[in-house]
MARLUM-325901 format. One record per residue (C-alpha): residue in three letters; x, y, z. Coordinates in nm, 4 decimals, decimal comma. Each point is the difference from the previous one (the first is absolute). Layout:
TIDO  mifi        xx        yy        zz
TIDO   ALA         X         Y         Z
...
//
This chain:
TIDO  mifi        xx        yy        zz
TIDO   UNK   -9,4548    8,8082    4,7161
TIDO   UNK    0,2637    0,2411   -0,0177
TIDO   UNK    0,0110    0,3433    0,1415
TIDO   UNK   -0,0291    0,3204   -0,1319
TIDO   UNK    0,3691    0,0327    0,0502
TIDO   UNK    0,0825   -0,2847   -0,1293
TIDO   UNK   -0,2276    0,0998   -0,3647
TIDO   UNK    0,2470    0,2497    0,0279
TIDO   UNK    0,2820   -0,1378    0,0207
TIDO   UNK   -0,1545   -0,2569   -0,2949
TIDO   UNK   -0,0649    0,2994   -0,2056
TIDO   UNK    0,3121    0,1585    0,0548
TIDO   UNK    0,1635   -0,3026   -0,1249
TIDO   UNK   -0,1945   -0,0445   -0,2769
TIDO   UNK    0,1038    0,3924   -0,1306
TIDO   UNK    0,3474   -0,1253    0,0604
TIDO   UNK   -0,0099   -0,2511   -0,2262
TIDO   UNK   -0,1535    0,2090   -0,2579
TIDO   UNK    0,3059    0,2573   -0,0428
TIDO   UNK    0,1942   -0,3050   -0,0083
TIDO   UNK   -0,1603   -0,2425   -0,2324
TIDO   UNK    0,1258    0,2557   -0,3180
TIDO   UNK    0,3923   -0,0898    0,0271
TIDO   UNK   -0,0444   -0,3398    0,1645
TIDO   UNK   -0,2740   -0,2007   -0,1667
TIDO   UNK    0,1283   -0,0969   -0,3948
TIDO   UNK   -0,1123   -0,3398    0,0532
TIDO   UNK   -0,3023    0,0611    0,2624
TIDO   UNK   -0,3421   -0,0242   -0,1104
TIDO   UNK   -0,3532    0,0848    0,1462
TIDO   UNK   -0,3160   -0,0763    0,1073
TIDO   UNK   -0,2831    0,2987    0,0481
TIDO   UNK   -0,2923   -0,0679    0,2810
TIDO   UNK   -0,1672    0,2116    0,2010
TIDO   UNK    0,1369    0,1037    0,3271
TIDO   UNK   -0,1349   -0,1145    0,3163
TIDO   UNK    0,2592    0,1825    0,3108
TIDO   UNK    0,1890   -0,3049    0,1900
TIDO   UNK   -0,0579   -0,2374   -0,2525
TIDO   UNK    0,2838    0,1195   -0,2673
TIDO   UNK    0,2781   -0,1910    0,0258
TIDO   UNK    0,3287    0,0396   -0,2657
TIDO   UNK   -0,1875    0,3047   -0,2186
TIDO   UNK   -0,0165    0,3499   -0,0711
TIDO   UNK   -0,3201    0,2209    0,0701
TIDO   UNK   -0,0972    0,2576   -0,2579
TIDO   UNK   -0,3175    0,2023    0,0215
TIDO   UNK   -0,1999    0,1378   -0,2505
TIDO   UNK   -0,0617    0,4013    0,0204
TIDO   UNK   -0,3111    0,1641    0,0835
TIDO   UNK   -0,0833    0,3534   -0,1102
TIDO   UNK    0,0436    0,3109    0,2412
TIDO   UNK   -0,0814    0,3563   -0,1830
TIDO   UNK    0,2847    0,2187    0,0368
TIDO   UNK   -0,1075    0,3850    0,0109
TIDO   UNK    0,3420    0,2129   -0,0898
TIDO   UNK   -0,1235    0,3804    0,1766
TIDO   UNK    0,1956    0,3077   -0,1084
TIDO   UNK   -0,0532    0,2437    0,2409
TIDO   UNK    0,1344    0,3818   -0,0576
TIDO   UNK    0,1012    0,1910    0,3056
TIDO   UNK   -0,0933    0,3392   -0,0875
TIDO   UNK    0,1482    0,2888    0,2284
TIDO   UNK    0,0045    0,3734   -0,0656
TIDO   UNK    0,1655    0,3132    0,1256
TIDO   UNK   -0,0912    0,3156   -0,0623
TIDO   UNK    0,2452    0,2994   -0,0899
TIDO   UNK    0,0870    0,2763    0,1343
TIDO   UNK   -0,1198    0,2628   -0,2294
TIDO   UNK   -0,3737   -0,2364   -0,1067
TIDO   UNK   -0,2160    0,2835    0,1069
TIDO   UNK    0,1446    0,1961   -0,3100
TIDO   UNK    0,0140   -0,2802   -0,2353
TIDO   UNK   -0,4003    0,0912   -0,1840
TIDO   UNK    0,1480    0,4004   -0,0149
TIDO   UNK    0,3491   -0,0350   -0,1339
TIDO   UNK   -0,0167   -0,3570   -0,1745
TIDO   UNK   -0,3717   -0,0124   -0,0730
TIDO   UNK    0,0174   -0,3475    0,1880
TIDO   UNK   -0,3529   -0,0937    0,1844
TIDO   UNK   -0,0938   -0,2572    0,2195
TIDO   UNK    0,3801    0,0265    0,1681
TIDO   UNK   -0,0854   -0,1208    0,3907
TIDO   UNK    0,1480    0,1753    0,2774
TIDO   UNK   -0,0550   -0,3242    0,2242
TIDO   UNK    0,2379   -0,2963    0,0265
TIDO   UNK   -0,1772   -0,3280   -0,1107
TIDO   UNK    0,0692   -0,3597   -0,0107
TIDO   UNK   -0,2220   -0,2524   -0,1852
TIDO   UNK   -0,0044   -0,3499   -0,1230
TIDO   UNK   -0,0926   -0,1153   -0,3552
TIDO   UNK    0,0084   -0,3269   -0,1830
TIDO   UNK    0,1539   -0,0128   -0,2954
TIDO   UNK   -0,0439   -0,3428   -0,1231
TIDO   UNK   -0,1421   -0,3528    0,0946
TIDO   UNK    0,0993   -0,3242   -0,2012
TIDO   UNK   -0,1320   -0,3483    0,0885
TIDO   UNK    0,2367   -0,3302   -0,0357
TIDO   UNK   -0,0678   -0,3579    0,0393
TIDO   UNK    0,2303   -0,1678    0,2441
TIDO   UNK   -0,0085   -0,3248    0,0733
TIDO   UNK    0,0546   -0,1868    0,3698
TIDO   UNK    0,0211   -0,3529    0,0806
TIDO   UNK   -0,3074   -0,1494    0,0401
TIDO   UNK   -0,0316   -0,2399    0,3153
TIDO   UNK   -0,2940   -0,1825   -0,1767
TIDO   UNK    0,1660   -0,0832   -0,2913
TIDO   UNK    0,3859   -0,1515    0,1159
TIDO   UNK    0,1622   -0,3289   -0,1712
TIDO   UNK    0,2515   -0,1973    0,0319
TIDO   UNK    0,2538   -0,1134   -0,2111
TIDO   UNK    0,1062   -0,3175    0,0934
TIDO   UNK    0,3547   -0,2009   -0,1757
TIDO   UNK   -0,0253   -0,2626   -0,1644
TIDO   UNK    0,1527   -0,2201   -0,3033
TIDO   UNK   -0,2074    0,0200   -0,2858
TIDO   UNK    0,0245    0,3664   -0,0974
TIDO   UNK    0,1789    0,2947   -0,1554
TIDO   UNK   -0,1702    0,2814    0,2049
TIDO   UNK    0,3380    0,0742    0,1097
TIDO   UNK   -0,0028    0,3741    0,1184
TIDO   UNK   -0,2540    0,1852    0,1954
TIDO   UNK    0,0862    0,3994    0,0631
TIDO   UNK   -0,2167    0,1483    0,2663
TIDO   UNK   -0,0533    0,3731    0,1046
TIDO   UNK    0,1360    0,0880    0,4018
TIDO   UNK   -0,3843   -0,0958    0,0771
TIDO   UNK    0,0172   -0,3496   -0,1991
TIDO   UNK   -0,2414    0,1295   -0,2315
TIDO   UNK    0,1397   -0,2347   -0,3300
TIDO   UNK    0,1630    0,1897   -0,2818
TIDO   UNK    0,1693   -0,2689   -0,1899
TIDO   UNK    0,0541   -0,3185   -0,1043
TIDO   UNK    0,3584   -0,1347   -0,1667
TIDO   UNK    0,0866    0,3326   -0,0949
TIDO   UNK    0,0613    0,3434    0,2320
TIDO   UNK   -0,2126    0,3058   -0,0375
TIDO   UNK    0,1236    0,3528   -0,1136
TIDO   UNK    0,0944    0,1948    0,2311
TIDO   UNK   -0,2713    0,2731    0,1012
TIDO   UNK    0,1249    0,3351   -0,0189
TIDO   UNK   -0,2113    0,2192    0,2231
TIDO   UNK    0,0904    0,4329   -0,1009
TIDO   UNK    0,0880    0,1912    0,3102
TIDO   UNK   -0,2964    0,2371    0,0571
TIDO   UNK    0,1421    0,3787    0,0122
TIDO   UNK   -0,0679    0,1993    0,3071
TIDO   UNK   -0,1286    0,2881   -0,2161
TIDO   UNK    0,0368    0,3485    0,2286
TIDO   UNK   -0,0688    0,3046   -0,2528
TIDO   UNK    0,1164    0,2774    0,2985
TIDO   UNK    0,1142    0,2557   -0,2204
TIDO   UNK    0,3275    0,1185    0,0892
TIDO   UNK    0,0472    0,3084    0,2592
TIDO   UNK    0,1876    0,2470   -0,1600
TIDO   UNK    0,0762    0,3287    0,2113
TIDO   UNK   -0,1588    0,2932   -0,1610
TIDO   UNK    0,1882    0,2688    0,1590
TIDO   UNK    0,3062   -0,1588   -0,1792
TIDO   UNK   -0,1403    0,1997   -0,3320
TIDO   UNK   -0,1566    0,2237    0,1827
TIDO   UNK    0,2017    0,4140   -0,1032
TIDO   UNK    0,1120    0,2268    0,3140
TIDO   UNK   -0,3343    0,2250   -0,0859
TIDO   UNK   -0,2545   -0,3049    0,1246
TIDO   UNK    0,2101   -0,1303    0,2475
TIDO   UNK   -0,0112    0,3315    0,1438
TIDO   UNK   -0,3728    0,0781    0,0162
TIDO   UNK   -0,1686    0,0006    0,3067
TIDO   UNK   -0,3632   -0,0235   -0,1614
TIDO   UNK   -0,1322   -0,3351   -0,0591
TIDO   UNK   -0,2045    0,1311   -0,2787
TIDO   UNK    0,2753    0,1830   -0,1612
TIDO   UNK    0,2197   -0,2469    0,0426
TIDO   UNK   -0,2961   -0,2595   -0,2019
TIDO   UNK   -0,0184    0,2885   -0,2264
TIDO   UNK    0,3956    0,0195   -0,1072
TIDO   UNK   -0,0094   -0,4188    0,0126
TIDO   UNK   -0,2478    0,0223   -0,2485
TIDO   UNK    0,1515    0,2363   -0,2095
TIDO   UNK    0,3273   -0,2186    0,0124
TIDO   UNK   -0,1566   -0,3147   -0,1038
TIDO   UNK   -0,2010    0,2062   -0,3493
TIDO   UNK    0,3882    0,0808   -0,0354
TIDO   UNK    0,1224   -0,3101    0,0119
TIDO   UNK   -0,3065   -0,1574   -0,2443
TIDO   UNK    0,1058    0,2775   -0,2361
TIDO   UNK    0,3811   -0,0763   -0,0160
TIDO   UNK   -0,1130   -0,4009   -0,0817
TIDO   UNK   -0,2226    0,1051   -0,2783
TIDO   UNK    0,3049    0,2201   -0,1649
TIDO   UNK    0,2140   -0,2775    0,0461
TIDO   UNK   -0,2483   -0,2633   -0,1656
TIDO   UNK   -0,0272    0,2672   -0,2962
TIDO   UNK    0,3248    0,0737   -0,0411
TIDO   UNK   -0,0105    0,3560    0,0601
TIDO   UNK    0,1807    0,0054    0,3469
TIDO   UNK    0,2663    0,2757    0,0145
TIDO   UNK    0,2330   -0,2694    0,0687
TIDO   UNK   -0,0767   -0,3137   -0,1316
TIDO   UNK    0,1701   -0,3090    0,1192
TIDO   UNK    0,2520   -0,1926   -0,2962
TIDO   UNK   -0,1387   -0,3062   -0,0164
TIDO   UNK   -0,3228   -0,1949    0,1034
TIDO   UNK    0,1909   -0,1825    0,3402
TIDO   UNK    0,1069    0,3947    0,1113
TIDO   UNK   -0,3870    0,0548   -0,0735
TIDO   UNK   -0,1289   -0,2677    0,1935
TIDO   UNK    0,1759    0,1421    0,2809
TIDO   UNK   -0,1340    0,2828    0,0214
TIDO   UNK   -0,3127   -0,0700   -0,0431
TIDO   UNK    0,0038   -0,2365    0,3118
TIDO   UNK    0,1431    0,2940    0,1585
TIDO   UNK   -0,2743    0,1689   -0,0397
TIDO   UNK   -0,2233   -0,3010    0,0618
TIDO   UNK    0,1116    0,0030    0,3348
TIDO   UNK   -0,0117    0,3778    0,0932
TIDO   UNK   -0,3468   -0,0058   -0,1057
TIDO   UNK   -0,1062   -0,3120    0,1521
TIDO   UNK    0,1600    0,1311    0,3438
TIDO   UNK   -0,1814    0,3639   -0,0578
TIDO   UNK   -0,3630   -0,1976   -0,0651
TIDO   UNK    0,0277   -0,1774    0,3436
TIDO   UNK   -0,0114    0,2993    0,1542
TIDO   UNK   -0,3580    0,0170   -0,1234
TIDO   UNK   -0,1065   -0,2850   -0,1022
TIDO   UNK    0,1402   -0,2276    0,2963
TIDO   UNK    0,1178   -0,3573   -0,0464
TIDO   UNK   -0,1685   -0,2868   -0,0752
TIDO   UNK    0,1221   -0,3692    0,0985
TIDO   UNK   -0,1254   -0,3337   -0,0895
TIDO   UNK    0,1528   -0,2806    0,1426
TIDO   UNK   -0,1243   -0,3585   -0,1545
TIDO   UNK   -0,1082   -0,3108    0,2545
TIDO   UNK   -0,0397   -0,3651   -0,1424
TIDO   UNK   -0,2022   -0,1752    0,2832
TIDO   UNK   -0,1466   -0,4195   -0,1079
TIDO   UNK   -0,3474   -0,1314    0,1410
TIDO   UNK   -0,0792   -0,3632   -0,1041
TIDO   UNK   -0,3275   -0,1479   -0,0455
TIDO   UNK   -0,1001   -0,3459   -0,0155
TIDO   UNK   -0,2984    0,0375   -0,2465
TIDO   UNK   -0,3413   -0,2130   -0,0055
TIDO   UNK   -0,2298   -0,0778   -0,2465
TIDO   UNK   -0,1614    0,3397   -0,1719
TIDO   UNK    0,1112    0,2361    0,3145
TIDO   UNK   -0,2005    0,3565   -0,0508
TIDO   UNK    0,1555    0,3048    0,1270
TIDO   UNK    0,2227   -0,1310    0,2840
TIDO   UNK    0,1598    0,2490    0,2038
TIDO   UNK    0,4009   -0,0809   -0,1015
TIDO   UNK    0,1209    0,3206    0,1841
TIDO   UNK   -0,1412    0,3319    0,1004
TIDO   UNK    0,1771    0,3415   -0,0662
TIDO   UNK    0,0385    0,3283    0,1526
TIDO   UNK    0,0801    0,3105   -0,1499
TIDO   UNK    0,1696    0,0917    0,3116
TIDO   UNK    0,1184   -0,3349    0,1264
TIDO   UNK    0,0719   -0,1762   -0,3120
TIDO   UNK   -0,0997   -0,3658   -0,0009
TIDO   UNK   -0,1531   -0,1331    0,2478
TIDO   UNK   -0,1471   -0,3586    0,1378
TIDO   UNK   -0,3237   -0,0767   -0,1582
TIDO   UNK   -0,1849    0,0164    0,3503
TIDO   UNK    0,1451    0,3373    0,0163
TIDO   UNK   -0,2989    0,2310   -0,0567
TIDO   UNK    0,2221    0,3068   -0,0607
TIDO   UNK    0,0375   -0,0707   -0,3189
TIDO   UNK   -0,1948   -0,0761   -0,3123
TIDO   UNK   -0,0375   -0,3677   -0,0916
TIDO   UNK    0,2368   -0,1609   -0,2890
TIDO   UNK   -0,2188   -0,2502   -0,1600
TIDO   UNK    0,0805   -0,2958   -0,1344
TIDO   UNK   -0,2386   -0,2354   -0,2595
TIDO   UNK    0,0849   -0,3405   -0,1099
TIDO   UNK   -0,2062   -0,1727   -0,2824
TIDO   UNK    0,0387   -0,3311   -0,0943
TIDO   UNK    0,0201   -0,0266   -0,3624
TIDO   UNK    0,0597   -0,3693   -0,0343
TIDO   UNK   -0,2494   -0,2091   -0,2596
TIDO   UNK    0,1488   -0,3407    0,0676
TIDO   UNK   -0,2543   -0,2244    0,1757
TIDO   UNK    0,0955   -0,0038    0,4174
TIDO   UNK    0,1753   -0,2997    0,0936
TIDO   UNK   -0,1389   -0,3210    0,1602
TIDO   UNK    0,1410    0,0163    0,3284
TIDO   UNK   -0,0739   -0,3522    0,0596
TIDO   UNK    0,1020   -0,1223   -0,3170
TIDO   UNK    0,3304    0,1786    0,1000
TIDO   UNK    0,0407   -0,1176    0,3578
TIDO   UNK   -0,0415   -0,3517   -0,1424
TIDO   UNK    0,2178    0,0593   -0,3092
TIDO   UNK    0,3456   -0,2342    0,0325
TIDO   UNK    0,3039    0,2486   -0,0179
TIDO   UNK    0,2093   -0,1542   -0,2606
TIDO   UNK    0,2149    0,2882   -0,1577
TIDO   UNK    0,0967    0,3731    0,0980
TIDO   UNK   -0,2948    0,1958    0,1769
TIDO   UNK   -0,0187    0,3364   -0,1942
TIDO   UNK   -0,2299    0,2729    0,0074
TIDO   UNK   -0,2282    0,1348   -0,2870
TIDO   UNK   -0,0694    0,3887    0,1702
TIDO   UNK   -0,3211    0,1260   -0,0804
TIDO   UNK   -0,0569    0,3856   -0,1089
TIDO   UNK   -0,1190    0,2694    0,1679
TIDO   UNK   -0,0911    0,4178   -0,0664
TIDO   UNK    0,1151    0,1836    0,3071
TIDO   UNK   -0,0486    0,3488    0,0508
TIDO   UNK    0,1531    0,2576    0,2455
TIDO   UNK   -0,2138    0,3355    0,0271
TIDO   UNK   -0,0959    0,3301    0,2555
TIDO   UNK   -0,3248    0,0677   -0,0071
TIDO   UNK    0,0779    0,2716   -0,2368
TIDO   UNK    0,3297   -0,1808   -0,1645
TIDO   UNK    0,0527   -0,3111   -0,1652
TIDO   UNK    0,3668   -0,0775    0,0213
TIDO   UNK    0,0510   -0,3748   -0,1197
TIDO   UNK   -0,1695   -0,2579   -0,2365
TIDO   UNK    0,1167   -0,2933   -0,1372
TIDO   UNK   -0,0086   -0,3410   -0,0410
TIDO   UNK    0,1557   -0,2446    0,2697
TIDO   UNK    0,1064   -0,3676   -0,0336
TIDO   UNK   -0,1682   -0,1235    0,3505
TIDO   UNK    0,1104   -0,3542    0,0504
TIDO   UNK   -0,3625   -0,0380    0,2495
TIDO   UNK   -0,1874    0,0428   -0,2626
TIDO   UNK    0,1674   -0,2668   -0,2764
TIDO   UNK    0,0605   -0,3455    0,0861
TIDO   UNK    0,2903   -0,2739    0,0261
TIDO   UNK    0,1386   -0,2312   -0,3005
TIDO   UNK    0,2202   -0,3060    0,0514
TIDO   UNK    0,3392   -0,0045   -0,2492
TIDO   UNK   -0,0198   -0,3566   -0,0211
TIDO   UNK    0,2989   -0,1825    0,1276
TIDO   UNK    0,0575   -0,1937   -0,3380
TIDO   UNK    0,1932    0,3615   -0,1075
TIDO   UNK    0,3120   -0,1444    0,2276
TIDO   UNK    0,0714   -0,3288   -0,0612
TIDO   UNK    0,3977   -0,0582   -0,0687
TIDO   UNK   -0,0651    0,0063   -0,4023
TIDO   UNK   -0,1279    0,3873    0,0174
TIDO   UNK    0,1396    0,3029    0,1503
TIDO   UNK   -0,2703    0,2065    0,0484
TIDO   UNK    0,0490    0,3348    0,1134
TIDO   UNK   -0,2486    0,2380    0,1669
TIDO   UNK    0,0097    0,3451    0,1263
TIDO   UNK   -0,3007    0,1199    0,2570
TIDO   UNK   -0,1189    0,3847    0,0878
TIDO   UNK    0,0493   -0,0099    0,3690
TIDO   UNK   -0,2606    0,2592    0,0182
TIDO   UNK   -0,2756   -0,1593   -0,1537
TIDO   UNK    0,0877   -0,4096   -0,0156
TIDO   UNK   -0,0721   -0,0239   -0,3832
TIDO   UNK    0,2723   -0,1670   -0,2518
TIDO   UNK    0,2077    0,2885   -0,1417
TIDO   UNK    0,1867   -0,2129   -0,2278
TIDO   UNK   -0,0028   -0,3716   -0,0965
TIDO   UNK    0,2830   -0,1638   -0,2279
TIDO   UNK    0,1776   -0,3329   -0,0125
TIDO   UNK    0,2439   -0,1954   -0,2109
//
């Protein structure tokens, strides 16, 4: 009996041969069986995925500073609920769910050479989850998420600001003559926009301009009352593995203050997560199975499921799910690669089931 170290070493050897065998075996063939650790001999070991839930959180920093002038901002600008208090919060802004598959230890094979066939290629993920078979699979392009941070830019108001208000010692005159600067400014857009500026610009790029201009003065001039508001997006990941018609789960908690949190966490309010199975084929006879002589390609048929991600108050996800626990397993019988057919077969790592089937 070997030891663990030495299954190791088997199975490292095995994962070697894999990203080998699709330059060096033209002439190769194969032989699938189900694994059994130490007994493997000259083969390759590909597993079969099982289904992990993905949960994608967007979390949005949220952090305010008040200005300088916000006790004016309801007399001069007519602008209520301004708050005089710093404040820093959490909120989420979305939650998607994604099927991703992982090798599953209870359902490896081995693919073992021999004479007699064309099954020439086998492609494997970096876990030896299969993915192909005589032909390569596209290349997965996975988008870079964008670190979205909406700070809005810090623009000096006293740049704008004439000698008269910089001069003020009076807070409140100083709001007052602020105020009256940004009405100013409001008024000189709307006489550009209408064409009735004293001094209109000669074309619509030297208008542009300075309207921006002016975007910017009053922009800076509104801080002053309004304060500044940043948000600042977080993409955290929580897996999990889902069983048969899970209710309300706690995925993840969440915390205004903290943001998210474990789910044993009791500072925050629970992130639920439901899983129904909505498969109608008949469950499989797991002895029928057991007994069942592996003669082809082990595949998966993944069953469906409707899984939901909700607050108490919120629901933020639902969908349907291809959950390979909840499907069954198919043979592609081995009669498909025989030297007189070159069949060609692409798998989704993420679920086991054929993605594509062709042969000439």
């Amino acid at each position: 009996m070997p030891s663990p170290i030495q299954e190791k070493e088997i199975m490292k050897r095995g994962l070697i041969i894999a990203a080998s065998i699709l330059t060096s075996l033209s002439s190769a063939a194969q032989d699938f069986s189900k694994y059994t650790p130490g007994t493997m001999g000259e083969g390759v070991v590909y597993y079969l995925p099982k289904t992990e839930i993905e949960l994608e959180v967007v979390a949005t920093k949220v952090t305010y500073t008040p200005g300088e002038l916000c006790q004016y901002a309801n007399r001069y600008l007519r602008m209520t609920n301004i708050s005089a208090q710093p404040e820093t919060y959490w909120e989420i802004k979305s939650i998607k769910a994604k099927a991703i598959g992982i090798p599953d230890p209870d359902n490896a094979y081995v693919v073992k050479l021999k004479d007699k066939s064309a099954a020439s290629q086998v492609e494997l993920t970096n876990d030896g989850i299969i993915k192909a078979i005589n032909t390569t699979s596209p290349i997965e392009k996975t988008p870079a998420t964008p670190i979205t941070n909406t700070a809005k830019k810090r623009i000096d108001p006293r740049s704008f600001m004439t000698e008269e208000i910089l001069s003020t010692a009076s807070t409140a005159k100083m709001a007052e003559l602020v105020a009256k600067e940004i009405y100013n400014i409001r008024e000189s857009k709307n006489s550009l926009t209408r064409g009735q500026a004293d001094y209109m610009p000669k074309d619509g790029a030297a208008l542009k301009l300075m309207l921006d201009n002016l975007d910017e003065q009053e922009q800076a001039m509104m801080q002053m009352f309004a304060g500044i508001t940043n948000r600042e997006d977080k993409t955290l990941t929580i897996r999990v593995t889902p069983t048969e018609d899970m209710k309300d789960k706690v995925a993840f908690r969440f915390s205004k203050k903290l943001g998210v949190v474990s789910d044993e966490n009791l500072a925050g309010e629970p992130i639920y997560l439901s899983v129904t199975n909505q498969e109608t084929l008949p469950p499989a006879d797991e002895k029928a199975k057991d007994k069942r002589k592996v003669d082809g390609v082990i595949y998966n048929i993944p069953g469906k499921a409707l899984v939901t991600v909700a607050s108490p108050t919120k629901r933020y996800f639902k969908g349907e799910l291809l959950i390979t626990q909840f499907g069954t397993t198919e043979v592609l019988v081995d009669n498909l690669f025989n030297k007189k057919i070159n069949t060609r077969v692409l798998f989704d790592p993420n679920n086991g089931k054929i993605v594509k089937i062709d042969k000439d």
